[in-house]
C-alpha positions in Angstrom: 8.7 97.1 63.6 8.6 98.0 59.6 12.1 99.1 59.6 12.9 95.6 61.8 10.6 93.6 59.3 11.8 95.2 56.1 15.7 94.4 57.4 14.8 91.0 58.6 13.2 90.1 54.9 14.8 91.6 52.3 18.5 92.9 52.5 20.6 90.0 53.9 20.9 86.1 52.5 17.9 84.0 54.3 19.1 83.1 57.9 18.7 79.6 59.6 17.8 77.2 57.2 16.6 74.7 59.6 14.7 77.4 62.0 11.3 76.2 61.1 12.1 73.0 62.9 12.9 74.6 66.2 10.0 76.8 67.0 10.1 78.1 70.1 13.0 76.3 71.1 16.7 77.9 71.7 17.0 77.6 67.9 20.3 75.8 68.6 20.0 73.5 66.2 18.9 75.8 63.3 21.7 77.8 64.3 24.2 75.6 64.0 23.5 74.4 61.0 23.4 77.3 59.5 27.1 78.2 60.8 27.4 74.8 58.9 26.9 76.4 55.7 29.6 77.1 53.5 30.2 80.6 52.0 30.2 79.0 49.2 26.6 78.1 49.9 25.5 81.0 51.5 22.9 82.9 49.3 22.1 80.0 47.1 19.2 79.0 48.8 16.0 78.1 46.3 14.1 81.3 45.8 10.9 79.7 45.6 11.8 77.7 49.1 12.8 81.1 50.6 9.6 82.6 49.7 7.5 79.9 51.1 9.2 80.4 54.7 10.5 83.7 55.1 6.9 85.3 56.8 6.7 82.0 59.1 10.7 82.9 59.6 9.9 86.0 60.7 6.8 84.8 62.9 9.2 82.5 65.0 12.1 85.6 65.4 8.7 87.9 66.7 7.4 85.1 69.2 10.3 83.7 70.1 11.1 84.4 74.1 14.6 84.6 73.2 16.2 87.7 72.5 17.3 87.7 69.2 19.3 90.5 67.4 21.3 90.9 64.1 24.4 92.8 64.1 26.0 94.9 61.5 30.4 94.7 61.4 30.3 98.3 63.2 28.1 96.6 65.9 25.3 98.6 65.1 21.7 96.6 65.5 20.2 95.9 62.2 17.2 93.9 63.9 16.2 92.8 66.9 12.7 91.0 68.0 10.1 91.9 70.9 11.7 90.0 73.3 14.3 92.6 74.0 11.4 94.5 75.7 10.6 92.2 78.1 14.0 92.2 79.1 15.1 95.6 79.0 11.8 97.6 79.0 12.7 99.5 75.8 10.9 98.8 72.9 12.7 97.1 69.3 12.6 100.5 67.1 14.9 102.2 69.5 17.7 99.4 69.0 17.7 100.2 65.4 20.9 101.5 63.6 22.4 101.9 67.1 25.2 100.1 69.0 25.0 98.8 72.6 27.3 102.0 73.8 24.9 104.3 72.3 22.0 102.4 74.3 23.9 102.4 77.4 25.2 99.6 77.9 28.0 99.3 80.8 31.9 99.9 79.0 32.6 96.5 80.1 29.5 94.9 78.7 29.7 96.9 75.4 33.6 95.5 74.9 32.9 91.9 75.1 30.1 92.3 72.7 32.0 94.0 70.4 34.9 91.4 70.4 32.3 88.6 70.3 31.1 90.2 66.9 34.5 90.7 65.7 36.0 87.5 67.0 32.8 85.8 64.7 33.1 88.3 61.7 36.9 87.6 61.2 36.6 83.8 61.8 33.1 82.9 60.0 32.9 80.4 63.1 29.7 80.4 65.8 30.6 80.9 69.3 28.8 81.5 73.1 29.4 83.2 75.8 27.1 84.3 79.0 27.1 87.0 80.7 24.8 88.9 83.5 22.2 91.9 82.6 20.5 94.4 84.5 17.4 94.2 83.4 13.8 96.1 84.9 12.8 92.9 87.0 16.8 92.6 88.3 20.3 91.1 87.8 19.6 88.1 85.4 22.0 85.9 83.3 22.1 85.0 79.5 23.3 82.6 77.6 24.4 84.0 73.9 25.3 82.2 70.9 26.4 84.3 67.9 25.9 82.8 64.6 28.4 84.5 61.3 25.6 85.3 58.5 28.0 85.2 54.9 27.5 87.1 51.8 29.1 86.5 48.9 31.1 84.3 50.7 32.1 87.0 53.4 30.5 87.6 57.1 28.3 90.4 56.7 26.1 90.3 59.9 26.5 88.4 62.9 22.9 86.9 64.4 22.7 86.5 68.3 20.4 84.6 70.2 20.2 84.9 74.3 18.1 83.1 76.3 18.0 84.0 80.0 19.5 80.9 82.1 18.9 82.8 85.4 16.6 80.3 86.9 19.4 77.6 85.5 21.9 79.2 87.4 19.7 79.5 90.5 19.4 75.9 90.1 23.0 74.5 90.5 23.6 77.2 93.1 21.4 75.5 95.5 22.8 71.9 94.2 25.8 72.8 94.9 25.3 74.4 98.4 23.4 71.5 99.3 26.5 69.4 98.1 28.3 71.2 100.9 26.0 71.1 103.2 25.4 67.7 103.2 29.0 66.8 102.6 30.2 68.4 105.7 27.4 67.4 108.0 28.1 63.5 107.0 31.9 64.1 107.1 31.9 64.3 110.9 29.7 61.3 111.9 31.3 59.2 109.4 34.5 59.6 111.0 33.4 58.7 114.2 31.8 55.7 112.8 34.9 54.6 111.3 37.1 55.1 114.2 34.6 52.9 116.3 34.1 50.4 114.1 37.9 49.9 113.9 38.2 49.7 117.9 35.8 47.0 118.0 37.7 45.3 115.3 40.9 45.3 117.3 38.4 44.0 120.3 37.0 41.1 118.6 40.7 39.8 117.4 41.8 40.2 120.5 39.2 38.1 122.3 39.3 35.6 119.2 35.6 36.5 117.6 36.6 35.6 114.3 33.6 36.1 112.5 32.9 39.3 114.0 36.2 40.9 112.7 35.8 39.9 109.4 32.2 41.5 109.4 33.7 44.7 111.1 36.4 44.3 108.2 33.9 44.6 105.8 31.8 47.3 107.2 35.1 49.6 107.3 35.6 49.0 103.9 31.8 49.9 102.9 32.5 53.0 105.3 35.8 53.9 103.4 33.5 53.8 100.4 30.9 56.6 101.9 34.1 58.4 102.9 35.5 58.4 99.3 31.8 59.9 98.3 31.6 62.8 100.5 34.9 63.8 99.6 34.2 64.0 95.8 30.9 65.9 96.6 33.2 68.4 98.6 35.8 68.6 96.6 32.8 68.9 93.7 31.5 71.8 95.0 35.7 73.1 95.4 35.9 73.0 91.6 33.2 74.9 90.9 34.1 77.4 93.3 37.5 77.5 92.3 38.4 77.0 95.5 40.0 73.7 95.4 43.8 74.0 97.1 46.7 72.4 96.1 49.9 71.6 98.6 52.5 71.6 96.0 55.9 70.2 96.8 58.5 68.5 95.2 58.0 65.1 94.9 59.6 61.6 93.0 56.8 60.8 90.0 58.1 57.5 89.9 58.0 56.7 93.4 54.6 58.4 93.5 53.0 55.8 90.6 54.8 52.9 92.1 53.2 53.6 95.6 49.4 53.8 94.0 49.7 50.7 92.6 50.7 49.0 94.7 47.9 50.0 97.0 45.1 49.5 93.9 46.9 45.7 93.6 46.5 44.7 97.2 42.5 46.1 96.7 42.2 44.2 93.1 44.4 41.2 93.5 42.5 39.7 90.2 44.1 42.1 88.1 47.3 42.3 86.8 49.0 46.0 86.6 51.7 46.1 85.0 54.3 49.7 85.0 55.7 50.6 82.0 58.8 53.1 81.8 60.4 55.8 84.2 60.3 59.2 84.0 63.6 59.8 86.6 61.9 63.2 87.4 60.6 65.2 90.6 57.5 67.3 89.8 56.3 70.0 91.8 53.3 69.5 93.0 50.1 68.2 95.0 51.4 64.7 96.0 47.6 63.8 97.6 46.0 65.1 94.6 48.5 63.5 91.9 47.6 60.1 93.7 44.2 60.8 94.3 44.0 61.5 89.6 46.1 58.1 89.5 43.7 56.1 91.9 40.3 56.9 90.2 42.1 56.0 86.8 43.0 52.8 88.0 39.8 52.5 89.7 37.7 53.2 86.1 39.5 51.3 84.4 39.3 47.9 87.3 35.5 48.9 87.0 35.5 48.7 82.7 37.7 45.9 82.5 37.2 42.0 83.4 38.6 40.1 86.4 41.9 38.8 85.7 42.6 41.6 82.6 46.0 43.1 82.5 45.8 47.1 83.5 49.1 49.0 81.8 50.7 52.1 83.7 52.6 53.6 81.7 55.1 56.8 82.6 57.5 59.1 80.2 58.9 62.5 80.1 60.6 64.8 78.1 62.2 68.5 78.9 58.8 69.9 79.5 56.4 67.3 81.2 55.9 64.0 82.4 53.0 62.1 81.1 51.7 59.0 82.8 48.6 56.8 81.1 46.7 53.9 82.1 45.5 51.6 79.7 42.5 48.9 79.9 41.6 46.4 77.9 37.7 46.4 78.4 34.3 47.7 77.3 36.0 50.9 75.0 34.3 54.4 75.6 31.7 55.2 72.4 32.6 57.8 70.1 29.8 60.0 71.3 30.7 59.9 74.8 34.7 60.5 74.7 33.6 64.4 74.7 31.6 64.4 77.8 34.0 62.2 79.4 35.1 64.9 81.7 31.7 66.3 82.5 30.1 66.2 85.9 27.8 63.4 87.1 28.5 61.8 83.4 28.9 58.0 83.2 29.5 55.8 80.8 26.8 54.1 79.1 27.5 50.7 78.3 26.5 48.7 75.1 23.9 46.4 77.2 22.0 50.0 78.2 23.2 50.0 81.7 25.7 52.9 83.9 28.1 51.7 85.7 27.6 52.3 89.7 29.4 55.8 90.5 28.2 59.5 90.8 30.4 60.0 87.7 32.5 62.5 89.3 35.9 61.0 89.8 36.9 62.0 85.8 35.8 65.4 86.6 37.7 65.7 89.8 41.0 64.5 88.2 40.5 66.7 85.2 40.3 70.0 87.7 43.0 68.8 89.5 45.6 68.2 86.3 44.3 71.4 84.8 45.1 73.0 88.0 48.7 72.1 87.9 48.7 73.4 84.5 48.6 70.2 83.0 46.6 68.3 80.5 44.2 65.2 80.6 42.4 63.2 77.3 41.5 59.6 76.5 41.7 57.3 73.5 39.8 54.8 72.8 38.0 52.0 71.1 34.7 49.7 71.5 35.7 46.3 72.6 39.8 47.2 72.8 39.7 49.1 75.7 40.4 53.0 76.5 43.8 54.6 77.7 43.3 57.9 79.7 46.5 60.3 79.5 47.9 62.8 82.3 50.7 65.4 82.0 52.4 67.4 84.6 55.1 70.6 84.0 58.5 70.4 84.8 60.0 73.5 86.3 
């Protein structure tokens, strides 16, 4: 390790700035705020400060259980720490000076490391990627983040940090089986429940049990409910499979908005929708799917909004897409949020601490469905004015 130590200490500008507060965590954060630093900045650190830290800097990188490694602009490894053994079985002073093609490394492998390193030497910006690793104890996965290190206000080395997410990955494997699983072993029984509970709704009107209809009423909405659930967890676990289909055919937009709102008014008579503009276009595409994007939409934004607000559809186009929006006037998404907007299982959290009810998988859905017509989905919005989500769709 002298040639690893004497590399590590001396010949580059001091790494990770904020290391020391990380530990033996993924070093994330330290990272990133060292991609944060300016070339400008880079090697003006306080002598005296990088004295004080550079042996405990060098005790984290040698006990840290992720791999980490420091790359030269040939891709040859200027350091890397004792973690690479566990995972590879070779010990750190046979990485040294050498690139992963000279150590072996599959031809596919070796390329997207190399055009990792030279995406991050010719941007100066951080970036991740994962990718899977034969290692002694079997397949596993890692998760990389490579971090530019500058010099005289150039990217000189690249630092890498991998941390194996195998058991991660294991993880939302079996969540997302059991998704499935329980998905399609609910599907069937709910439908039969439904189709009975409707029969005995026709029977009760016809033999004038009032009350009993209207309870029978209620319990096929509450059933259309579960229904709307399993079908998100199915078409979940679609998504991430990238197995969700679409039925494309040509279709009237604006017949195709008109028709969901109409539906979403006779559900929320208490709101006002209101449709602004007209595309006068046919798209290609899923018509299900379109209206399935356009009902949570609506639905979100009945949920945000108070009884009796005014809900704004909104549709355009020009000679490459048609964009449709829909625009509340309620609660307003916070800052922090509007990025993880799209994200699985993520909900809203309102000012007054509390989620909204929802698995938080209706903006996710829609957002795999627009993308997979090759179309784009955002939101805007402000606290206390409301939010506006956007949709487009290609034209031919």
């Amino acid at each position: 390790m002298k040639t690893a130590k004497r590399v590590f200490e001396g010949r580059q500008t001091p790494p990770w700035p904020n290391i020391m507060k990380c530990k033996h965590a993924f070093l994330m954060d330290g990272l990133s705020a060292q991609n944060r630093v300016s070339s400008a900045k880079a090697g003006k650190y306080k002598s005296s400060a990088f004295k004080l830290s550079k042996k405990d800097l060098l005790a984290v990188a040698e006990n840290a259980p992720d791999v980490i490694c420091r790359f030269d602009k040939k891709f040859r490894l200027l350091f890397v720490n004792p973690a690479i053994e566990l995972a590879t079985g070779v010990p750190p002073k046979a990485f040294i000076n050498k690139t992963t093609r000279q150590l072996g490394m599959p031809e596919e492998h070796s390329a997207i490391w190399e055009e990792q390193i030279s995406r991050v030497v010719s941007t100066g910006a951080q970036v991740s990627h994962e990718f899977p690793f034969l290692t002694p104890s079997g397949l596993r996965f890692f998760q990389t983040i490579l971090v530019p290190e500058f010099s005289g206000g150039v990217v000189r080395t690249v630092l890498t940090v991998s941390r194996d997410i195998t058991e991660k990955k294991e993880l939302e494997r079996r969540k997302e089986e059991t998704f499935c699983f329980v998905g399609h072993e609910l599907k069937t029984p709910v439908t039969s429940l439904k189709l009975v509970t409707q029969i005995l709704q026709r029977k009760m009107v016809r033999v004038g049990n009032r009350l009993m209809a209207e309870d029978l009423a209620r319990m096929d909405k509450q059933i259309d409910k579960m229904t709307n659930i399993i079908s998100d967890l199915l078409d979940t676990t679609r998504l991430e499979h990238g197995s969700l289909k679409l039925q494309k055919e040509e279709f009237d937009f604006d017949e195709l908005v008109k028709e969901v709102v109409e539906e979403i008014r006779k559900s929320s008579p208490s709101h006002k929708i209101k449709i602004v503009g007209k595309t006068r276009k046919s798209v290609s595409a899923d018509r299900l799917r379109i209206a399935q994007v356009l009902t949570n939409l609506m639905s979100n934004a009945i949920r945000y909004c108070s009884d009796k607000s005014q809900i704004i559809v909104s549709v355009s186009s020009d000679l490459k897409v048609v964009t449709c929006s829909v625009q509340d006037f309620g609660i307003g998404i916070p800052a922090g949020q509007k990025k993880r907007i799209f994200e699985r299982f993520y909900r809203v959290k309102e000012h007054e601490q509390k989620f909204q009810s929802g698995l938080g998988l209706g903006l996710y859905i829609s957002s795999g469905i627009i993308k997979g017509h090759g179309g784009k989905i955002w939101v805007k919005s402000k606290i206390g004015a409301g939010s506006t989500f956007f949709f487009t769709l290609p034209l031919k």
